[in-house]
C-alpha positions as CSV (number, residue, x, y, z in Angstrom):
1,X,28.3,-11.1,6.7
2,X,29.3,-8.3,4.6
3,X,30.9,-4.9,6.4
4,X,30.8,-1.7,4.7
5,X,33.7,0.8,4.5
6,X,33.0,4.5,5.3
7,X,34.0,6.5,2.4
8,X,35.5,8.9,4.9
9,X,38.8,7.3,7.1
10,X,37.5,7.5,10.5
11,X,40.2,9.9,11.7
12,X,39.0,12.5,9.3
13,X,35.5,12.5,10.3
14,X,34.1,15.7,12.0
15,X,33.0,16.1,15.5
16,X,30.6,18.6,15.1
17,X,29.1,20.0,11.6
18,X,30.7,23.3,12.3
19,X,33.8,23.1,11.6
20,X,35.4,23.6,8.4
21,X,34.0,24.2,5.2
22,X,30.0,24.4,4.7
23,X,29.7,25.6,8.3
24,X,25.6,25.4,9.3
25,X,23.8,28.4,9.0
26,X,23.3,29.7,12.7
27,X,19.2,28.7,13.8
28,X,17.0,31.4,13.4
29,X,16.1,32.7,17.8
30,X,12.9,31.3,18.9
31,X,10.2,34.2,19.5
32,X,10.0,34.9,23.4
33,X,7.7,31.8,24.6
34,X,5.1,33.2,27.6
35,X,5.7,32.3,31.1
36,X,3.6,29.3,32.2
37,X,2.0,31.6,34.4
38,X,1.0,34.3,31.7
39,X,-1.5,34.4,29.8
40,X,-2.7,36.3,26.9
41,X,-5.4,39.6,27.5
42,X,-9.0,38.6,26.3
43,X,-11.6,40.8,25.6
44,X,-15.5,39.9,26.1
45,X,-15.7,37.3,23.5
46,X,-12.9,35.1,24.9
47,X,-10.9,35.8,22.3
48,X,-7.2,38.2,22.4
49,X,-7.7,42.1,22.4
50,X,-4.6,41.8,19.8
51,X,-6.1,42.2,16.0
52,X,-2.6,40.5,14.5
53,X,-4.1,37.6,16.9
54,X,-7.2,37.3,16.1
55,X,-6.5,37.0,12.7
56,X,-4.0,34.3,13.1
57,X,-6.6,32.6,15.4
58,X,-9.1,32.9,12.7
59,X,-6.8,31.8,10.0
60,X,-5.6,28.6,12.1
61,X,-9.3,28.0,12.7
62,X,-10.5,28.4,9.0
63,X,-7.2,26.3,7.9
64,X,-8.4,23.6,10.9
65,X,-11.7,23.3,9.3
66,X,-11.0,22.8,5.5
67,X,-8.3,20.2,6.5
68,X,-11.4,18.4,8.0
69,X,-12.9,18.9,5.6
70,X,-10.6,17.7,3.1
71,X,-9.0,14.5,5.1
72,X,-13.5,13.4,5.7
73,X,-13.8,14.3,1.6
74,X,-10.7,11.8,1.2
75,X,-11.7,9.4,3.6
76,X,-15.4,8.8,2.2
77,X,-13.6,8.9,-1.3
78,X,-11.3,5.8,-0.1
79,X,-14.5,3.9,1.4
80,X,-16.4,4.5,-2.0
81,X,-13.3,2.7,-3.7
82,X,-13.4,-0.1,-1.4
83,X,-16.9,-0.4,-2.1
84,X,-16.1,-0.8,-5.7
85,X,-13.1,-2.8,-5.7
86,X,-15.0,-5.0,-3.7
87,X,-18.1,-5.4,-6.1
88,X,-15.7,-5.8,-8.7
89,X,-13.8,-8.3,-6.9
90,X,-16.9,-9.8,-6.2
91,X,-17.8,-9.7,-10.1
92,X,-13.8,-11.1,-11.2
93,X,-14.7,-14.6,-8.6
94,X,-18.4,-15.0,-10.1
95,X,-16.4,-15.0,-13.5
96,X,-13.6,-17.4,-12.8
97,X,-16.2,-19.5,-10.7
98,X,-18.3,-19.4,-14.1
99,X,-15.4,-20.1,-16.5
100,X,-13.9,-22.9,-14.3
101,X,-17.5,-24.7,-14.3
102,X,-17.7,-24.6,-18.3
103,X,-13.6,-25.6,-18.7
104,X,-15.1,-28.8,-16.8
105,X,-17.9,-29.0,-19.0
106,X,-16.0,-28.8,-21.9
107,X,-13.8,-30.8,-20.5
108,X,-15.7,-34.0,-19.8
109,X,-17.6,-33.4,-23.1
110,X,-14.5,-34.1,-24.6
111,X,-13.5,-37.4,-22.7
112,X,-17.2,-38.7,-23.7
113,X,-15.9,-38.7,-26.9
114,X,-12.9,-40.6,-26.6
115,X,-14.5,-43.9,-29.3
116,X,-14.5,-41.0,-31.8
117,X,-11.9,-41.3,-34.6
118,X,-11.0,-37.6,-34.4
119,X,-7.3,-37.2,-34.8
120,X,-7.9,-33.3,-32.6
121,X,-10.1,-35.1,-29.6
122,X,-7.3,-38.4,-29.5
123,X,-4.5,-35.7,-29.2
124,X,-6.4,-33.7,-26.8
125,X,-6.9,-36.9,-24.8
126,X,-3.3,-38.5,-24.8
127,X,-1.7,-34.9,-23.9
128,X,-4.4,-34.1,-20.9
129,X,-3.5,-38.1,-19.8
130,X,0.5,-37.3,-20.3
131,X,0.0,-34.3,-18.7
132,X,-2.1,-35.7,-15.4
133,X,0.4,-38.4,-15.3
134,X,3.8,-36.1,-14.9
135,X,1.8,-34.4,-12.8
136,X,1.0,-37.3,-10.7
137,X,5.0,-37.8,-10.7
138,X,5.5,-34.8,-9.7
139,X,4.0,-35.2,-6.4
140,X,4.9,-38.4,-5.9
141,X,8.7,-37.4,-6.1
142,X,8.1,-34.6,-3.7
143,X,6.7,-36.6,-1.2
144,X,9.6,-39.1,-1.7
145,X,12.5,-36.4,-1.1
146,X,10.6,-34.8,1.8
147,X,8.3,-37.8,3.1
């Protein structure tokens, strides 16, 4: 197990942030919070007889809505993708399915021709045969060392 060594010797670290150089900036006060019992002076409309108020309310509530807005936009944008990386997926596996089918084909049309005198089909056949037959080692030995 490795251990790592502070760059700082651990008699010179600082208790607190504040002393020395690069002392913190002292926090900004809260605003005065409202006793739990308080509450704010509505008018008719339910809504605070302070215009400064009102207009934040308003703000917070327009600035609620079009971040609904935008995270449902966003959402039904990311399901739309889905839906299309899923027909495409779909699309890719037909393909493969499609090419792995004719590589057979091919394939055994080739072995069918294995009386021909064709120097290209004879070499085709001897590497796909040295080929299986490694392969057929391969296994083999792993079972061996792990059997």
């Amino acid at each position: 197990m490795r251990r790592f060594s502070s760059p700082v010797p651990l008699g010179r670290l600082r208790s607190h942030p504040s002393q020395g150089k690069g002392a913190e900036k002292p926090k900004k006060q809260p605003k005065e919070q409202k006793v739990v019992g308080q509450q704010e002076e509505l008018d008719d409309d339910d809504l605070p007889k302070d215009p400064r108020r009102r207009r934040v309310l308003e703000r917070n509530r327009m600035a609620a809505n079009k971040c609904r807005l935008r995270k449902r936009g966003e959402a039904l944008a990311l399901a739309s993708r889905e839906e299309a990386m899923e027909d495409r997926n779909r699309y890719l596996m037909t393909c493969f399915d499609s090419l792995t089918v004719e590589i057979y084909y091919l394939k055994t049309q080739l072995l069918q021709h294995t009386d021909c005198n064709c120097v290209l089909i004879q070499k085709y056949i001897a590497n796909e045969a040295k080929m299986c037959a490694d392969g057929m080692l391969a296994c083999s030995s792993v079972f061996d060392t792990h059997g």
